[in-house]
C-alpha positions in Angstrom: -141.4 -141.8 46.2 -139.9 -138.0 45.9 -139.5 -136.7 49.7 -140.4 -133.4 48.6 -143.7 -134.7 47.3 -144.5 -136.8 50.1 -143.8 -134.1 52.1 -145.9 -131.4 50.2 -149.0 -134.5 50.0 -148.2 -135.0 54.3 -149.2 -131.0 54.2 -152.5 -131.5 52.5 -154.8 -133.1 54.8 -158.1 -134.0 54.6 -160.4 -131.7 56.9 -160.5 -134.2 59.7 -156.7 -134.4 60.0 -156.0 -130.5 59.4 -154.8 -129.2 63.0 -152.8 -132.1 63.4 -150.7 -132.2 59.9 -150.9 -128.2 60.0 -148.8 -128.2 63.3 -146.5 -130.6 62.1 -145.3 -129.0 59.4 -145.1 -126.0 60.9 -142.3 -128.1 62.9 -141.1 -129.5 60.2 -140.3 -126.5 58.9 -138.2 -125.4 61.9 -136.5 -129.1 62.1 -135.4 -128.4 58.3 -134.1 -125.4 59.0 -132.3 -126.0 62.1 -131.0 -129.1 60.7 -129.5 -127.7 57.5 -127.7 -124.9 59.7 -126.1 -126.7 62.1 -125.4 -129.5 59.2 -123.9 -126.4 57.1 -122.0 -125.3 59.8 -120.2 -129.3 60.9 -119.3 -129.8 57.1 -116.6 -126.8 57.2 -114.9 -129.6 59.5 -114.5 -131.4 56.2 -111.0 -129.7 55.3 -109.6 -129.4 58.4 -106.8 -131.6 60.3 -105.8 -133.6 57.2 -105.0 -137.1 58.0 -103.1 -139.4 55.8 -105.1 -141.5 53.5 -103.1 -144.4 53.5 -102.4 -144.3 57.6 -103.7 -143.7 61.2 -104.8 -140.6 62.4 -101.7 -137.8 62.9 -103.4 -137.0 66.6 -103.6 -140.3 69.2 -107.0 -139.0 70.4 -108.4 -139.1 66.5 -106.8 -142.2 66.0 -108.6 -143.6 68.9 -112.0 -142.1 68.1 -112.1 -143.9 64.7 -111.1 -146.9 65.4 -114.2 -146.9 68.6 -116.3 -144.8 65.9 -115.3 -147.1 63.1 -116.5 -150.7 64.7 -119.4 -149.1 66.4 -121.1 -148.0 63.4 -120.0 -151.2 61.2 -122.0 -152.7 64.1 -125.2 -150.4 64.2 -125.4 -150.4 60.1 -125.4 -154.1 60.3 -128.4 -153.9 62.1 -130.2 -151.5 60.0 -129.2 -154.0 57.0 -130.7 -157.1 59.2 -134.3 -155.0 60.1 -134.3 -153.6 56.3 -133.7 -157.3 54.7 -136.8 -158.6 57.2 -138.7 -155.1 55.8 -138.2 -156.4 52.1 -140.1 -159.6 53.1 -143.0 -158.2 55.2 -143.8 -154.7 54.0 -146.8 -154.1 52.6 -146.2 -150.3 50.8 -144.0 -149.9 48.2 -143.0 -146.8 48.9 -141.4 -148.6 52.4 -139.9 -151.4 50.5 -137.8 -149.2 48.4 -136.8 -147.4 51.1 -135.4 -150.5 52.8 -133.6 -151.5 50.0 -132.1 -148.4 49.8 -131.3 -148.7 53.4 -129.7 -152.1 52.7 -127.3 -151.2 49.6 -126.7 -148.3 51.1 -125.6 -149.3 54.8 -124.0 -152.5 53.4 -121.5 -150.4 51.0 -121.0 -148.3 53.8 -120.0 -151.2 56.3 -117.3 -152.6 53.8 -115.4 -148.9 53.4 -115.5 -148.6 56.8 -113.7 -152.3 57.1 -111.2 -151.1 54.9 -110.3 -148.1 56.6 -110.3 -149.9 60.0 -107.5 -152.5 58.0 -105.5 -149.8 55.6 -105.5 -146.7 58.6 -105.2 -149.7 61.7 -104.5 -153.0 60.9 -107.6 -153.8 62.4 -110.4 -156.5 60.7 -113.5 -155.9 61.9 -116.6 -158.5 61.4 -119.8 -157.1 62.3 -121.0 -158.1 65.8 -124.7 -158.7 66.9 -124.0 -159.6 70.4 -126.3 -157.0 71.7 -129.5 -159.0 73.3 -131.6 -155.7 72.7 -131.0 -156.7 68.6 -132.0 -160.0 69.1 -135.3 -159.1 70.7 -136.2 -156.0 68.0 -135.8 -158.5 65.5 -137.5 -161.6 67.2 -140.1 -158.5 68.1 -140.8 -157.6 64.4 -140.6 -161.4 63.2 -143.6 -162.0 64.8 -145.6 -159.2 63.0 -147.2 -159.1 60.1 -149.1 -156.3 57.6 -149.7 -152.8 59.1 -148.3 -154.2 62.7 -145.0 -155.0 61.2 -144.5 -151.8 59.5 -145.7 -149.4 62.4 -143.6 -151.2 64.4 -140.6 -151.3 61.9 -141.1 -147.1 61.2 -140.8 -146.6 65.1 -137.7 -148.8 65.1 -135.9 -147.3 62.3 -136.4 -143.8 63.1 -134.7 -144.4 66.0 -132.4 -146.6 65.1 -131.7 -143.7 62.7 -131.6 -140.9 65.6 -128.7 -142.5 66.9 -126.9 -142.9 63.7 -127.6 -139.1 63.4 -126.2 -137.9 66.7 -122.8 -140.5 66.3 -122.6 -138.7 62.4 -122.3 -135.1 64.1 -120.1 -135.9 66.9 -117.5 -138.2 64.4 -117.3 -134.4 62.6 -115.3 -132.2 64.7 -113.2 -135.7 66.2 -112.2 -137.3 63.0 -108.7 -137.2 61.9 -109.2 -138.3 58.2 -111.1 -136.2 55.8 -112.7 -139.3 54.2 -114.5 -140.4 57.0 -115.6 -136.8 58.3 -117.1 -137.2 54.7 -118.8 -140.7 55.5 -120.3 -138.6 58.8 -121.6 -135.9 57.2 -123.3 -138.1 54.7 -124.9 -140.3 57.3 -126.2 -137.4 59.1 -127.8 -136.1 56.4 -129.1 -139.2 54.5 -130.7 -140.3 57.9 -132.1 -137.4 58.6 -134.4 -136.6 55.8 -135.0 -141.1 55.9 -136.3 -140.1 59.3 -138.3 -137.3 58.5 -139.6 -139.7 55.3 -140.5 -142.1 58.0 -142.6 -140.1 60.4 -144.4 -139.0 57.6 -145.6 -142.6 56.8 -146.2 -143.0 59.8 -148.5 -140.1 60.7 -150.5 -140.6 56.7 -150.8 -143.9 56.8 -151.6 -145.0 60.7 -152.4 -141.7 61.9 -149.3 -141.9 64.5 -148.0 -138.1 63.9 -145.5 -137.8 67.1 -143.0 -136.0 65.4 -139.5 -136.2 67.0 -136.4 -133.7 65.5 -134.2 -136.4 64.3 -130.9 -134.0 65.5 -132.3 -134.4 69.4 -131.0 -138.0 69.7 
C-alpha cells in the first residue's frame, strides 16, 4: 500500500480513536520534518572526501570505519532478511507481507554490495554472522506466534530493529571514505525511516498500539 495513503487513512479516525490518531499526527508531522532536514543536511556529505572506487579508504580512520561499519551491517541486514522470510510465512495482512518482501530483496541485495566492497576496497570476505544469542531468541520468540500475536510482535521488532539501522545510516555519513557507500547510508536511513513510520502506523490501526517513537532518536 501507498505510505502516503496509509498515512492520510491513519489521520482519519473513527470518533472513538480521534484524540489519539489526532496527536499522532501532529507528531508525525514534526518527525517528517525534522527527519527530512537533518537527512537534507548528511546527504551534502555525499561529495565530499572522494575515495577510490576500486581501493581502501585514502584516510586510516575511514578505512577502519568501513570495514567495522561494513560487517556490522552485513550482520544486522541478515537478520532483518531472516525475521522478514519468517514474516512471509506467518503474516496475515497483505499489506505487511509485501512489506517484508520488500525488506528481504531489498536487504539481501544490499548485503552482497556490501561483500563486495569489503573484498574489492579490503581484501576482506565477509559471511554473515548470527552468533548473537539475542537473534536466536527474537526469532525462537516470534516462531512461536501465530496470527495477530506474530505480527504485533514482528512490527515492534522491526521498528527497532529498523531504529538502529537508522542511527548506524547517519553516523556511516560524515565517517565514510568512499562516496558509494555514504550513498548506501543515506539510502538506508531514509528507506528505514519512512518503513518505520509505515510500521507504527499498522500498528496503531490495526491493534490499537499508537506509541509512536521518532525513528532518528535510536
Amino acid at each position: 500500500m501507498n505510505l502516503d495513503v496509509a498515512e492520510h487513512r491513519s489521520c482519519t479516525p473513527s470518533p472513538e480513536r480521534a484524540s489519539v490518531v489526532s496527536a499522532h499526527c501532529k507528531r508525525r508531522s514534526g518527525r517528517r520534518a525534522a527527519s527530512a532536514g537533518l537527512l537534507a543536511a548528511l546527504l551534502g556529505l555525499l561529495l565530499a572526501s572522494p575515495a577510490s572506487a576500486e581501493g581502501p579508504a585514502s584516510n586510516p580512520q575511514a578505512a577502519a570505519f568501513e570495514v567495522e561499519f561494513l560487517t556490522m551491517m552485513i550482520d544486522h541486514h541478515q537478520m532483518a532478511v531472516d525475521t522478514s522470510g519468517m514474516c512471509l510465512e506467518k503474516a496475515v495482512h497483505e499489506d505487511l507481507l509485501e512489506l517484508c518482501d520488500s525488506i528481504m530483496t531489498t536487504q539481501a541485495a544490499e548485503i552482497e554490495q556490501m561483500q563486495a566492497w569489503l573484498a574489492d576496497w579490503y581484501g576482506i570476505e565477509h559471511e554473515p554472522s548470527m552468533d548473537d544469542p539475542g537473534h536466536h531468541q527474537q526469532m525462537a520468540r516470534l516462531g512461536a506466534l501465530s496470527g495477530s500475536a506474530f505480527e504485533v510482535a514482528f512490527l515492534e521488532m522491526m521498528t527497532e530493529h529498523h531504529a538502529i539501522a537508522v542511527a548506524e545510516g547517519l553516523e556511516c555519513l560524515p565517517q565514510a571514505g568512499h562516496s558509494l557507500l555514504r550513498r548506501l547510508c543515506a539510502g538506508i536511513a531514509g528507506s528505514q525511516t519512512r518503513e518505520s513510520i509505515q510500521m507504527q502506523v499498522w500498528l496503531c490501526r490495526w491493534f490499537g498500539e499508537c506509541g509512536f517513537r521518532n525513528p532518528l532518536a535510536a
